[in-house]
N, CA, C and O atoms as a Maestro MAE file, in Angstrom:
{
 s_m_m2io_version
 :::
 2.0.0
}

f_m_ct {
 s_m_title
 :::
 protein
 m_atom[336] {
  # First column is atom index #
  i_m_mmod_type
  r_m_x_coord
  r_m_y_coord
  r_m_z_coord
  i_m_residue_number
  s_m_chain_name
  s_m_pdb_residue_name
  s_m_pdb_atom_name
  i_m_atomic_number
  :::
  1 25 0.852 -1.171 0.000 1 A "UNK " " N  " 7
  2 3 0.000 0.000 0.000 1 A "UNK " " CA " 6
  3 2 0.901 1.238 0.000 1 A "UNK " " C  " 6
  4 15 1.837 1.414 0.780 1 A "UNK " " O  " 8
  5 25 0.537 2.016 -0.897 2 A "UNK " " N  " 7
  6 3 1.194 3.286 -0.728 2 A "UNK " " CA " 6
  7 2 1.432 4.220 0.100 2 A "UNK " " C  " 6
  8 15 0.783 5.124 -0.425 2 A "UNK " " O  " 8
  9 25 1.864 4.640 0.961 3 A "UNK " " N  " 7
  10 3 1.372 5.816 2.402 3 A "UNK " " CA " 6
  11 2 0.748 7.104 1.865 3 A "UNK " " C  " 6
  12 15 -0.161 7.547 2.568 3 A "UNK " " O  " 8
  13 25 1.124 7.960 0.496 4 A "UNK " " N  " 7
  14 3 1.032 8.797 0.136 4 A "UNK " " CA " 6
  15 2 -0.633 9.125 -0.613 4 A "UNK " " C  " 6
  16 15 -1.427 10.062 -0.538 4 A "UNK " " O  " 8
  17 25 -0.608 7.617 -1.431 5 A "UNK " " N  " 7
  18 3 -1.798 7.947 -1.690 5 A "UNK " " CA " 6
  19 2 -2.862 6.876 -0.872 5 A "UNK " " C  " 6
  20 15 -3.690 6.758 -1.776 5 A "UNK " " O  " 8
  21 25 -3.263 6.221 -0.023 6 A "UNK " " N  " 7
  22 3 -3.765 6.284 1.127 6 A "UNK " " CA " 6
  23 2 -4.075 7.590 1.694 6 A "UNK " " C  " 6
  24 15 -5.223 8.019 1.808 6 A "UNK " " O  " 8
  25 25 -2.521 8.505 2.211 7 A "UNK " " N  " 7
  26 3 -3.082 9.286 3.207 7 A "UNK " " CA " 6
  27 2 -3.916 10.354 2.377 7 A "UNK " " C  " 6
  28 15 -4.788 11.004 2.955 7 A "UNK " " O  " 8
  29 25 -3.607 10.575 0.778 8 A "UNK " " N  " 7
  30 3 -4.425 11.271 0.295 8 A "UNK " " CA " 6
  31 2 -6.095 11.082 -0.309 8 A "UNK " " C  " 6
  32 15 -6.871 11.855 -0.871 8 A "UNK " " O  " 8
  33 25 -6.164 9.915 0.044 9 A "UNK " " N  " 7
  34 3 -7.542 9.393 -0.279 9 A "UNK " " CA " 6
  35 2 -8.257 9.744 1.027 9 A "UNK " " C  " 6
  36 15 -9.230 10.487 0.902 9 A "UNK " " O  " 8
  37 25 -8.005 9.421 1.999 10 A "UNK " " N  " 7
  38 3 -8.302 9.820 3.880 10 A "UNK " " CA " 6
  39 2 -8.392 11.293 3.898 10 A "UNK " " C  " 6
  40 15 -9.189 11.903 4.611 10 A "UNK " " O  " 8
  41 25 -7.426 11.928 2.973 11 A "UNK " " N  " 7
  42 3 -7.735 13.391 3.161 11 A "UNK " " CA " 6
  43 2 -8.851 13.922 2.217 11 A "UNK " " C  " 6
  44 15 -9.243 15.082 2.344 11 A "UNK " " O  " 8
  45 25 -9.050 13.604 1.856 12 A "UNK " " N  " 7
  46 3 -9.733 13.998 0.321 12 A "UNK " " CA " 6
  47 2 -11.531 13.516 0.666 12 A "UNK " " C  " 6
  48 15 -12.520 14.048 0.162 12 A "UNK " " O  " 8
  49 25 -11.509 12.311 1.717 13 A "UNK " " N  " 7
  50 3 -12.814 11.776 2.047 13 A "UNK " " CA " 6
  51 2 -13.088 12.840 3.018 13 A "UNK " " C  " 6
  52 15 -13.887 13.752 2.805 13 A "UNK " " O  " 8
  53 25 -12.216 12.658 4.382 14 A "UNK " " N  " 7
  54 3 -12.544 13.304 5.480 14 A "UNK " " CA " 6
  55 2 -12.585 15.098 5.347 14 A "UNK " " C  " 6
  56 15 -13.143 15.804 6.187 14 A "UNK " " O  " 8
  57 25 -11.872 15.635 4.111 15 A "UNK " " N  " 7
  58 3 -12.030 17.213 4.082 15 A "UNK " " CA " 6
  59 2 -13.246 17.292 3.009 15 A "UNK " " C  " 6
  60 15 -14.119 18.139 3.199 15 A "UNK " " O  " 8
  61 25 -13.316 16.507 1.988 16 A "UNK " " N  " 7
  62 3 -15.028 16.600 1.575 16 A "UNK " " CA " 6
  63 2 -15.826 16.306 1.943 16 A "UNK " " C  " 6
  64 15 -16.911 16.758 1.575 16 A "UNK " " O  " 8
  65 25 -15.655 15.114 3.146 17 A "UNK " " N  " 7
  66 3 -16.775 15.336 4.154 17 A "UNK " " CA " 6
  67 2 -17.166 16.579 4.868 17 A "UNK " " C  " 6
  68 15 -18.325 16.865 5.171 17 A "UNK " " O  " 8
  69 25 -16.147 17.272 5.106 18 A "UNK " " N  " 7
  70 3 -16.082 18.560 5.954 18 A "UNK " " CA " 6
  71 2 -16.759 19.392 5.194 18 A "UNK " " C  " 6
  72 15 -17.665 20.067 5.684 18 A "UNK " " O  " 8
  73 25 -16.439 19.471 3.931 19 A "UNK " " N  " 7
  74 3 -16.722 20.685 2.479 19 A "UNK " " CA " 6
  75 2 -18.078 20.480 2.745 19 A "UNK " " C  " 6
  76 15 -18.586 21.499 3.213 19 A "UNK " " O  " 8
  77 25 -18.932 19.455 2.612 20 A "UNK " " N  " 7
  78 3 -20.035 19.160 2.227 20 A "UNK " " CA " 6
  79 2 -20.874 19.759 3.509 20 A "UNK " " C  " 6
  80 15 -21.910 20.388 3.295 20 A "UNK " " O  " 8
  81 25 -20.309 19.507 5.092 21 A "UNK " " N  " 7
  82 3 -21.249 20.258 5.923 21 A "UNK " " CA " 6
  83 2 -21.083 21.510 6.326 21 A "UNK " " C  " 6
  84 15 -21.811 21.957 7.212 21 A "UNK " " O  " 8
  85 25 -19.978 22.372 5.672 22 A "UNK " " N  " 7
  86 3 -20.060 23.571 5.495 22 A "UNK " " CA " 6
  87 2 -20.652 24.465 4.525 22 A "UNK " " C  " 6
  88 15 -20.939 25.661 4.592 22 A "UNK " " O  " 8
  89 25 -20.789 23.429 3.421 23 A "UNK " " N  " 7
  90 3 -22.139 23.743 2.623 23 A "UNK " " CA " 6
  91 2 -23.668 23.881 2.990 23 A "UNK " " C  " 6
  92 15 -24.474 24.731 2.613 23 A "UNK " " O  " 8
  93 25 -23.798 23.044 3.644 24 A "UNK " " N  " 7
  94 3 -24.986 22.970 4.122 24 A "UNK " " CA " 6
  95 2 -25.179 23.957 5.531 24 A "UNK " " C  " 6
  96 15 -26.232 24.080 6.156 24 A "UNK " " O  " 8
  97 25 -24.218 24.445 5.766 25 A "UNK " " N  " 7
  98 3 -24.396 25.462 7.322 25 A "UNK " " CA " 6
  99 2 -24.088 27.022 6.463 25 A "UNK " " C  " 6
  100 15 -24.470 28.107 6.900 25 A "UNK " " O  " 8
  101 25 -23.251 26.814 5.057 26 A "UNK " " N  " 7
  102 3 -23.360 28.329 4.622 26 A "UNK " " CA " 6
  103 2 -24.929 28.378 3.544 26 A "UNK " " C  " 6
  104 15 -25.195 29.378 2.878 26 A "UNK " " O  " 8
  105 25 -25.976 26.908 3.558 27 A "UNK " " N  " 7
  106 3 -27.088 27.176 2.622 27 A "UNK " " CA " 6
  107 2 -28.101 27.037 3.571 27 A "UNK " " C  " 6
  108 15 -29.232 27.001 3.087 27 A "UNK " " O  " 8
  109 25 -28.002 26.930 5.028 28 A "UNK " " N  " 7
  110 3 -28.762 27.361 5.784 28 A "UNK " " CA " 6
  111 2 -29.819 25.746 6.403 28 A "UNK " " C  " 6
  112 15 -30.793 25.633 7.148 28 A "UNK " " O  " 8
  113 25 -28.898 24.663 5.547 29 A "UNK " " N  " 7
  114 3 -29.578 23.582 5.929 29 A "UNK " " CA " 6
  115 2 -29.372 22.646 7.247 29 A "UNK " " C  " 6
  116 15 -30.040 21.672 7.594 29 A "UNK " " O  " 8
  117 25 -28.166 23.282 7.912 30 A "UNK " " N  " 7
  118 3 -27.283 22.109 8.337 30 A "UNK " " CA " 6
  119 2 -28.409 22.005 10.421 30 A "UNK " " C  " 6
  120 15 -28.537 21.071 11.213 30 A "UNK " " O  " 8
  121 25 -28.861 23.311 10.450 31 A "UNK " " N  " 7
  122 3 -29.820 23.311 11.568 31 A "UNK " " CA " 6
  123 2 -30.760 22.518 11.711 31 A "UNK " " C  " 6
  124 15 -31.093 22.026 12.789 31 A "UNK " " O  " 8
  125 25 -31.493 22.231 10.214 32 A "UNK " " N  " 7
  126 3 -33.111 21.380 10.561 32 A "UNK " " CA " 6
  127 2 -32.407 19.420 10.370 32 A "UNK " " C  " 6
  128 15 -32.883 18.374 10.811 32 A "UNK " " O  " 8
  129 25 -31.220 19.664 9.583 33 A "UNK " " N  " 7
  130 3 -30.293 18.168 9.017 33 A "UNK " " CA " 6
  131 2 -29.834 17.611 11.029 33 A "UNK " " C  " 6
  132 15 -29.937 16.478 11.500 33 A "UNK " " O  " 8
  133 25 -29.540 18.400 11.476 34 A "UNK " " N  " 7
  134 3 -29.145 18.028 12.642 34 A "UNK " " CA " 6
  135 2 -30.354 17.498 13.747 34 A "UNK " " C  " 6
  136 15 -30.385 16.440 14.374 34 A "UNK " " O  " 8
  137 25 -31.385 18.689 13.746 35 A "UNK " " N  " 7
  138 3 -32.202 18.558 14.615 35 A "UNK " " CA " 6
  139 2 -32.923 16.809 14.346 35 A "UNK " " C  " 6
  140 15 -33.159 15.859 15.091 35 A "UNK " " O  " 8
  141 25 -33.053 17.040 13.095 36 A "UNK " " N  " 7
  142 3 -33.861 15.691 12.281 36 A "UNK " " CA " 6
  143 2 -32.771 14.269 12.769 36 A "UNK " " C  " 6
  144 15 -33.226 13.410 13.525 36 A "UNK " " O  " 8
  145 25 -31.636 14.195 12.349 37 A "UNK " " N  " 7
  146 3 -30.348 13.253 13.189 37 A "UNK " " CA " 6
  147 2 -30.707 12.980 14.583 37 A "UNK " " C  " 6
  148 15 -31.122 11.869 14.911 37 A "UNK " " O  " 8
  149 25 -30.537 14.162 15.611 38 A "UNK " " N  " 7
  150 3 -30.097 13.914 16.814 38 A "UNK " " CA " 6
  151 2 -31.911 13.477 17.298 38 A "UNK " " C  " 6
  152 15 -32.186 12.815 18.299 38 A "UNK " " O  " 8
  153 25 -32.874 13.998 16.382 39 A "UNK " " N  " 7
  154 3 -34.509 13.369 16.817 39 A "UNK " " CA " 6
  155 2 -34.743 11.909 16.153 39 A "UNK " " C  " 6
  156 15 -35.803 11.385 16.496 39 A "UNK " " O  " 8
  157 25 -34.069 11.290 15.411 40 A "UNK " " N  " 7
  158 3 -33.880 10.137 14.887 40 A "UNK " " CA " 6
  159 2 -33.226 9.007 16.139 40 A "UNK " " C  " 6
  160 15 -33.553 7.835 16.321 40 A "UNK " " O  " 8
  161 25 -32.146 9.880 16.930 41 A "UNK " " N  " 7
  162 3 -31.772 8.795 17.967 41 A "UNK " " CA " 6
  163 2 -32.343 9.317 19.230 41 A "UNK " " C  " 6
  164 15 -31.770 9.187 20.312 41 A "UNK " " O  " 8
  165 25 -33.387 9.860 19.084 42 A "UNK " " N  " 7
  166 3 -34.215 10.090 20.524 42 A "UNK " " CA " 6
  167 2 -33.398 11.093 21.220 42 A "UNK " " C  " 6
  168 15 -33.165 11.022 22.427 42 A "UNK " " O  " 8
  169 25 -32.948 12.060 20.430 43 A "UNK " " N  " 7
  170 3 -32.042 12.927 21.439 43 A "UNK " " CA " 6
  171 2 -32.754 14.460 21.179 43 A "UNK " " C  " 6
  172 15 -32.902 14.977 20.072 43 A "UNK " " O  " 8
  173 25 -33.056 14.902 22.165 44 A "UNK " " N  " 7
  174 3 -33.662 16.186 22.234 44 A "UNK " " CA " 6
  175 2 -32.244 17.288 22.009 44 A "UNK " " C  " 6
  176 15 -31.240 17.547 22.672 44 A "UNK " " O  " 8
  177 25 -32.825 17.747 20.662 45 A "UNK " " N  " 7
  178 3 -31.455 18.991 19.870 45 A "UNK " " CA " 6
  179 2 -30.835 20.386 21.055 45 A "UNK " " C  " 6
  180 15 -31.592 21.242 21.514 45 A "UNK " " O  " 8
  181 25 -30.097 20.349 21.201 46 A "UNK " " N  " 7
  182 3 -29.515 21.213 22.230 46 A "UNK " " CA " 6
  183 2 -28.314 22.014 21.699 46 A "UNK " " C  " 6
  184 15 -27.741 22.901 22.331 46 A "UNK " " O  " 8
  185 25 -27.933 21.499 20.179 47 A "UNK " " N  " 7
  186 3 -26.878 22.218 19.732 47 A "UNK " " CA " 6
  187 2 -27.263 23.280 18.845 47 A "UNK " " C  " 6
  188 15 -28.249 23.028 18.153 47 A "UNK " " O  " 8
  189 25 -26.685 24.495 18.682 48 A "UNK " " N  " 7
  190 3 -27.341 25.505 17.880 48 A "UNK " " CA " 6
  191 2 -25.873 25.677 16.520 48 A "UNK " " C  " 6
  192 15 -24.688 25.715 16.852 48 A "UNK " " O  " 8
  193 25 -26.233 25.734 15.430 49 A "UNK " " N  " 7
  194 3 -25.361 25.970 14.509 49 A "UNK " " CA " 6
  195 2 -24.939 27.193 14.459 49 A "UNK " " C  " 6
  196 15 -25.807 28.059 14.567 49 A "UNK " " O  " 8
  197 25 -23.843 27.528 14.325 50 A "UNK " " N  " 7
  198 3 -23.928 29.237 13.641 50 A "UNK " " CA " 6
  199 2 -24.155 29.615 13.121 50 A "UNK " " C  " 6
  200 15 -25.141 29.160 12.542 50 A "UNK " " O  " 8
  201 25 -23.710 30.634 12.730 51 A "UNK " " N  " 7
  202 3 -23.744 31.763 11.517 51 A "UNK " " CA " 6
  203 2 -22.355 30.796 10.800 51 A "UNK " " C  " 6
  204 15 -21.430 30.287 11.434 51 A "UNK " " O  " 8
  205 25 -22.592 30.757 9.233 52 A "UNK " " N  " 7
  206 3 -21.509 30.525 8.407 52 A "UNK " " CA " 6
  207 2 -20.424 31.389 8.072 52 A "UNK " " C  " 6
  208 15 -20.704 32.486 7.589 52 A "UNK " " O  " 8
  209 25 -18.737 30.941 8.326 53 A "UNK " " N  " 7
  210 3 -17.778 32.199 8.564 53 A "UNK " " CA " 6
  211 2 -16.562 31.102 7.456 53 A "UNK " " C  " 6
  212 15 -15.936 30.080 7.738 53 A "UNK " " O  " 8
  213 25 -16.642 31.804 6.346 54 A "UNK " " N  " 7
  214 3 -15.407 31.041 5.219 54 A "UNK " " CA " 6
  215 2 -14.255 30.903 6.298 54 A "UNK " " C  " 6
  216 15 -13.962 29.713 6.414 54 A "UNK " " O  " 8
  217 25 -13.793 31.403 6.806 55 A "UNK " " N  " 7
  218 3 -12.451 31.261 7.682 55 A "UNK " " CA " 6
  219 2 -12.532 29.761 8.635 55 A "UNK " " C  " 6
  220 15 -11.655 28.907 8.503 55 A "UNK " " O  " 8
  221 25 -13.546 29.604 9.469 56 A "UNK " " N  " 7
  222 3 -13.926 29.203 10.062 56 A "UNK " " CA " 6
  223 2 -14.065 27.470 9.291 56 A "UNK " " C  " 6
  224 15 -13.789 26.387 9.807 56 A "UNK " " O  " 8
  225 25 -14.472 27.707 8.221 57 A "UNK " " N  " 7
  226 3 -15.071 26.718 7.183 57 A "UNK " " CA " 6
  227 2 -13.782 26.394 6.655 57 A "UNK " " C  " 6
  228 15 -13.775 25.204 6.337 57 A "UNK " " O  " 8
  229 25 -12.819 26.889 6.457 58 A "UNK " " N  " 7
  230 3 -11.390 26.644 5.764 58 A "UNK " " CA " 6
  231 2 -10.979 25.990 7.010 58 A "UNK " " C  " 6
  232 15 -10.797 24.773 7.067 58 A "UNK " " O  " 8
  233 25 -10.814 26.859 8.107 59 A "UNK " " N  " 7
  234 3 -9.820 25.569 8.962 59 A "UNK " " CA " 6
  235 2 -10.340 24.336 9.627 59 A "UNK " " C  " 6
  236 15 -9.769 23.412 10.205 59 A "UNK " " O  " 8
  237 25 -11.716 24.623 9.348 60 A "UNK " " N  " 7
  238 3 -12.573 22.938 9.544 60 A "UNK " " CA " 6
  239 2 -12.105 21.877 8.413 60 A "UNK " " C  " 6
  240 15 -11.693 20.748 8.679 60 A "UNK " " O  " 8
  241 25 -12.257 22.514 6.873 61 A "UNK " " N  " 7
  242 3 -11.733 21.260 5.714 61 A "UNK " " CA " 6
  243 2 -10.508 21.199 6.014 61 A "UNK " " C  " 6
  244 15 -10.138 20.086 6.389 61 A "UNK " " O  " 8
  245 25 -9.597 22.157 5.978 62 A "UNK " " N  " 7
  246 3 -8.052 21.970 6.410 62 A "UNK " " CA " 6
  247 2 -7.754 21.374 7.196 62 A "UNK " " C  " 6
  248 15 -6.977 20.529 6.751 62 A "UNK " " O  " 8
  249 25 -7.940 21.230 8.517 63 A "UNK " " N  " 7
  250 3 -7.468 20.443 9.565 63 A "UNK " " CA " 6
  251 2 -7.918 19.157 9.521 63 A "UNK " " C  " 6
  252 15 -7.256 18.233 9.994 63 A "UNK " " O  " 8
  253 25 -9.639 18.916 8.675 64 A "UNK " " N  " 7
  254 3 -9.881 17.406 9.336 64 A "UNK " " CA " 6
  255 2 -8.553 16.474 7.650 64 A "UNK " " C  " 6
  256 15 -7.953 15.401 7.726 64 A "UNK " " O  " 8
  257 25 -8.575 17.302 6.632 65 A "UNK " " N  " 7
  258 3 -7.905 16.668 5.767 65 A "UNK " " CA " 6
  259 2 -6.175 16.350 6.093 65 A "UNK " " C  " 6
  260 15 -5.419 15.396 5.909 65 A "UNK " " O  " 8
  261 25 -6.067 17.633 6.636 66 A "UNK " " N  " 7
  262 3 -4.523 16.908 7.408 66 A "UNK " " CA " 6
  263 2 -4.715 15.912 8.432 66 A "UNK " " C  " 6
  264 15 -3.707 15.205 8.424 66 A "UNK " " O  " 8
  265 25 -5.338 15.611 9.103 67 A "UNK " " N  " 7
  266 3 -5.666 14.869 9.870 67 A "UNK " " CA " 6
  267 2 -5.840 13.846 9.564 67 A "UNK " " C  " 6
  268 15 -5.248 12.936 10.143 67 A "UNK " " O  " 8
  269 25 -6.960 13.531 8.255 68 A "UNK " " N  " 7
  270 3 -6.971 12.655 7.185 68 A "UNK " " CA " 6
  271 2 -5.893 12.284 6.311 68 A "UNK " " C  " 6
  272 15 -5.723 11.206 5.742 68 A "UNK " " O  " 8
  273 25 -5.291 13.171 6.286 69 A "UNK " " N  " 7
  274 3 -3.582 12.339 5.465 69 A "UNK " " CA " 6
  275 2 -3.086 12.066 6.194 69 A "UNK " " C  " 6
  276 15 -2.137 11.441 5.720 69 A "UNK " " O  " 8
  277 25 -2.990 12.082 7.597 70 A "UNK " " N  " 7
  278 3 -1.568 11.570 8.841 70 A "UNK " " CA " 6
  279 2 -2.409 10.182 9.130 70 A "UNK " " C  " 6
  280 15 -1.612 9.288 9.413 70 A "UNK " " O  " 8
  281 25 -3.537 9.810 9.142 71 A "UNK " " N  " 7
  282 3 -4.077 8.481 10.029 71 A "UNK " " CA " 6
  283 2 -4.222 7.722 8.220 71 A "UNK " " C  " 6
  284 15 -4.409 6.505 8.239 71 A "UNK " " O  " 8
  285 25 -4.176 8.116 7.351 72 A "UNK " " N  " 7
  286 3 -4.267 7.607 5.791 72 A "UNK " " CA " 6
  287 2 -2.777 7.203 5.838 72 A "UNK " " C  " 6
  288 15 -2.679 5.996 6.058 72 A "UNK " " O  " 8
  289 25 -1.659 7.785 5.711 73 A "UNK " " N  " 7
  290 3 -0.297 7.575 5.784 73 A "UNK " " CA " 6
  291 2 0.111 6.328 7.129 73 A "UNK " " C  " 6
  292 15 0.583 5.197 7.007 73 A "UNK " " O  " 8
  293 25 -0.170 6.858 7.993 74 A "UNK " " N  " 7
  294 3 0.014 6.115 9.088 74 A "UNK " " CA " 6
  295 2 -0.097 4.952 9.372 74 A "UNK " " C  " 6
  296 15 0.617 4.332 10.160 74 A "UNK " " O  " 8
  297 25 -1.425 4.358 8.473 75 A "UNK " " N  " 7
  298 3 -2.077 3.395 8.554 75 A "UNK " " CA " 6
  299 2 -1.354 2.537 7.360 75 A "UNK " " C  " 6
  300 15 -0.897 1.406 7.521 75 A "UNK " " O  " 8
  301 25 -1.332 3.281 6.126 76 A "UNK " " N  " 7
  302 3 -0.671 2.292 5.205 76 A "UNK " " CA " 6
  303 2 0.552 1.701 5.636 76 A "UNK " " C  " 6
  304 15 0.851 0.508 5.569 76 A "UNK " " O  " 8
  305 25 1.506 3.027 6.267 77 A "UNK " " N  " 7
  306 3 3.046 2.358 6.756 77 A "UNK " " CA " 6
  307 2 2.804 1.429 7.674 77 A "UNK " " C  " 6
  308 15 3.580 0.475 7.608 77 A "UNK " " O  " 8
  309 25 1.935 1.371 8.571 78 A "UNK " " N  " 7
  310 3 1.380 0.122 9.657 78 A "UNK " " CA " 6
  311 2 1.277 -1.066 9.100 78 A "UNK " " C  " 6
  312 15 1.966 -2.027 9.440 78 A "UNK " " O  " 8
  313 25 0.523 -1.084 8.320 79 A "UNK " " N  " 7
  314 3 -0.468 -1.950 7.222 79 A "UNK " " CA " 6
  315 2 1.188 -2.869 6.551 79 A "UNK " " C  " 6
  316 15 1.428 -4.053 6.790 79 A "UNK " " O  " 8
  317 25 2.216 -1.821 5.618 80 A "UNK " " N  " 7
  318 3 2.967 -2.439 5.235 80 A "UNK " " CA " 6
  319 2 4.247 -3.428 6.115 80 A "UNK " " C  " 6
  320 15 4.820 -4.479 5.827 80 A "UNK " " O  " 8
  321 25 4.301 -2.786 6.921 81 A "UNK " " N  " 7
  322 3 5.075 -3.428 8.178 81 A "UNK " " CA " 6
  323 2 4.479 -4.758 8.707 81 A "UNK " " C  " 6
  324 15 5.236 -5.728 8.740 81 A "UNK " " O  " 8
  325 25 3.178 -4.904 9.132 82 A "UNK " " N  " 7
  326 3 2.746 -5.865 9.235 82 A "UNK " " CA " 6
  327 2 2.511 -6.820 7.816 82 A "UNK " " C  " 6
  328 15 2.715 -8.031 7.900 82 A "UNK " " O  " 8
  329 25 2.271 -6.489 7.104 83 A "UNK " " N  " 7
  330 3 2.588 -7.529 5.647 83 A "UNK " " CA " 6
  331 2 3.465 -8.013 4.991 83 A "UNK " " C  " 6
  332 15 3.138 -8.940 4.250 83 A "UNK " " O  " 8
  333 25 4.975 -7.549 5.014 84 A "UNK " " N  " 7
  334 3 6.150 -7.213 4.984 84 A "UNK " " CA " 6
  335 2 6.467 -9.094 4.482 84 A "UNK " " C  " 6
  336 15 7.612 -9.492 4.271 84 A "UNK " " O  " 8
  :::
 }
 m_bond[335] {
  # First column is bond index #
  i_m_from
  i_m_to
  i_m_order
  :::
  1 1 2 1
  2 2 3 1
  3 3 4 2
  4 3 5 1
  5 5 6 1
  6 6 7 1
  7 7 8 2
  8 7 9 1
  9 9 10 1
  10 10 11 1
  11 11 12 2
  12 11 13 1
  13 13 14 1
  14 14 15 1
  15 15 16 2
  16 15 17 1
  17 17 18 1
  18 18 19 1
  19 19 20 2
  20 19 21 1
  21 21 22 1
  22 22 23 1
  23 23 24 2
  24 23 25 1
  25 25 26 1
  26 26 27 1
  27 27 28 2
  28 27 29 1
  29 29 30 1
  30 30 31 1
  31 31 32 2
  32 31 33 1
  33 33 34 1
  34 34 35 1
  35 35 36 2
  36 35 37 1
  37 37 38 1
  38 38 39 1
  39 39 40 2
  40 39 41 1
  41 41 42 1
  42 42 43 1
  43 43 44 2
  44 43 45 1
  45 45 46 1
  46 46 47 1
  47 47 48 2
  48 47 49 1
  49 49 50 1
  50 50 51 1
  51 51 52 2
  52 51 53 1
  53 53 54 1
  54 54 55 1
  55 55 56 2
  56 55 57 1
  57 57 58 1
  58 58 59 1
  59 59 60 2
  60 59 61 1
  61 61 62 1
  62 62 63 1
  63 63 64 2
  64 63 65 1
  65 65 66 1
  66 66 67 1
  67 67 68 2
  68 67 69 1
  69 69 70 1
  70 70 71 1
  71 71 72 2
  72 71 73 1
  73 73 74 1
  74 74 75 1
  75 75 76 2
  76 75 77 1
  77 77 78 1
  78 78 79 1
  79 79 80 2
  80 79 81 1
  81 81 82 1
  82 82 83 1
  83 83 84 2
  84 83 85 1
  85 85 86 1
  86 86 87 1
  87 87 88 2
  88 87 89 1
  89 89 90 1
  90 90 91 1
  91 91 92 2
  92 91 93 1
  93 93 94 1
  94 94 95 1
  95 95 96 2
  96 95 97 1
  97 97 98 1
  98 98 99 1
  99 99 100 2
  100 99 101 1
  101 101 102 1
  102 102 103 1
  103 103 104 2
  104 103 105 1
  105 105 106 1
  106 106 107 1
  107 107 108 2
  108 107 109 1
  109 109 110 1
  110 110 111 1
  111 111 112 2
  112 111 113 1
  113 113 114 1
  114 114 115 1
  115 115 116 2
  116 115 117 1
  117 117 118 1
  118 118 119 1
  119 119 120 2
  120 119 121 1
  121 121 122 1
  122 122 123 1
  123 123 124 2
  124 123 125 1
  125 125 126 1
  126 126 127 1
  127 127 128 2
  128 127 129 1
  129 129 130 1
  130 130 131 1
  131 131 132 2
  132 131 133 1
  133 133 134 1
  134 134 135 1
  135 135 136 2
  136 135 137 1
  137 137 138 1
  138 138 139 1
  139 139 140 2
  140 139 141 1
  141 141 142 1
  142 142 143 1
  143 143 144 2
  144 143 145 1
  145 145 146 1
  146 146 147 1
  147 147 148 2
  148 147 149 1
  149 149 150 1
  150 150 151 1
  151 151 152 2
  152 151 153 1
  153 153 154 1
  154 154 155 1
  155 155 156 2
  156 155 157 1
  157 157 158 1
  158 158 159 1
  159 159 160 2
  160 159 161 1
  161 161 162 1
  162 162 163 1
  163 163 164 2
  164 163 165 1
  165 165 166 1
  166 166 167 1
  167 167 168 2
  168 167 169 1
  169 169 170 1
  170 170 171 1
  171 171 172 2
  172 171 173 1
  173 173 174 1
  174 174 175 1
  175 175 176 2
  176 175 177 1
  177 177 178 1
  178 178 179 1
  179 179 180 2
  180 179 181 1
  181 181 182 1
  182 182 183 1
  183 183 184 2
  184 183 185 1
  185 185 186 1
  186 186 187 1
  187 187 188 2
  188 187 189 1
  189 189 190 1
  190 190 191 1
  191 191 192 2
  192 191 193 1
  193 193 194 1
  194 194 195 1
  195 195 196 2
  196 195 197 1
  197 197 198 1
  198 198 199 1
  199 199 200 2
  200 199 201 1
  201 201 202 1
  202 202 203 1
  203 203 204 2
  204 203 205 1
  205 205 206 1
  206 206 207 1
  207 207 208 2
  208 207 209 1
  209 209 210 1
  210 210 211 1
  211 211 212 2
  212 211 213 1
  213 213 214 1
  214 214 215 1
  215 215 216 2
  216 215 217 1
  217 217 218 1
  218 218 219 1
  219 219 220 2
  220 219 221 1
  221 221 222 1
  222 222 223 1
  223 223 224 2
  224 223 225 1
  225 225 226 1
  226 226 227 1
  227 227 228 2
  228 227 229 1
  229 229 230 1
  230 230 231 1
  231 231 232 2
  232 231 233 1
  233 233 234 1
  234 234 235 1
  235 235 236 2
  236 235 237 1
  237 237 238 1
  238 238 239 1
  239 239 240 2
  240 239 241 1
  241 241 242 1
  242 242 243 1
  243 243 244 2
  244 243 245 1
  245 245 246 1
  246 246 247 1
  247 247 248 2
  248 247 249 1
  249 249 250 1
  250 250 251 1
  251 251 252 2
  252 251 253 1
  253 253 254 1
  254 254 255 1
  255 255 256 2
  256 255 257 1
  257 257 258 1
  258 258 259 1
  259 259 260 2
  260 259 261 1
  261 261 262 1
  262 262 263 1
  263 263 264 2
  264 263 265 1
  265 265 266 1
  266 266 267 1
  267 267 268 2
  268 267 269 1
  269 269 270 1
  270 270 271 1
  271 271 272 2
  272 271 273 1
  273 273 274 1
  274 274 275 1
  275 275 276 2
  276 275 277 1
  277 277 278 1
  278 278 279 1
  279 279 280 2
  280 279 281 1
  281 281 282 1
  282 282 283 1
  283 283 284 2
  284 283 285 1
  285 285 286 1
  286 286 287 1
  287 287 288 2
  288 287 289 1
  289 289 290 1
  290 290 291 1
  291 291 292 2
  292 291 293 1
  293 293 294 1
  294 294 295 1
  295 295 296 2
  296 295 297 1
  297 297 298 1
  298 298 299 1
  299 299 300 2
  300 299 301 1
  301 301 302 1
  302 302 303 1
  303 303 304 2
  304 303 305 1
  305 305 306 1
  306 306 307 1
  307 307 308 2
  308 307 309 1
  309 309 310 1
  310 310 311 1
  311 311 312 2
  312 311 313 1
  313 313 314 1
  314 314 315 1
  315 315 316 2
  316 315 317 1
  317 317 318 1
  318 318 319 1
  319 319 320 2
  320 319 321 1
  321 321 322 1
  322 322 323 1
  323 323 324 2
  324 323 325 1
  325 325 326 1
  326 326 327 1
  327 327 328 2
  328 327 329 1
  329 329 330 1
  330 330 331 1
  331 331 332 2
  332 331 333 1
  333 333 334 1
  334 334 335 1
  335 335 336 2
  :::
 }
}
């Protein structure tokens, strides 16, 4: 397994995962998407979304995708060591 592109597939999932719910909190959806979730597992909604802030939204995709390339990388070099 490659480490590089592993960790870039991990980044690329986990920061378009991110992209996608900052979309939905800068199109105003991500409040009723939650309430509907957390009332699906019987949980009375207590979290309030914000206001949408690009800055804010950049270092959410940024960080979870680095984050996503270090446990993507990490895992392949693991992965190859044990297969070795």
């Amino acid at each position: 397994m490659r480490p590089h592109r592993a960790g870039l597939v991990l980044a690329i999932f986990l920061g378009g995962w991110h992209l996608f719910w900052a979309a939905l909190v800068a199109a105003g959806w991500a409040q009723p998407l939650i309430n509907f979730v957390l009332w699906l597992h019987f949980i009375r909604p207590v979290y309030v979304v914000e206001s949408f802030d690009v800055g804010i939204a950049s270092l959410l995709v940024g960080i979870t995708a680095g984050i996503g390339y270090a446990l993507g990388w990490g895992f392949a070099v693991l992965w190859n060591k044990l297969h070795a």
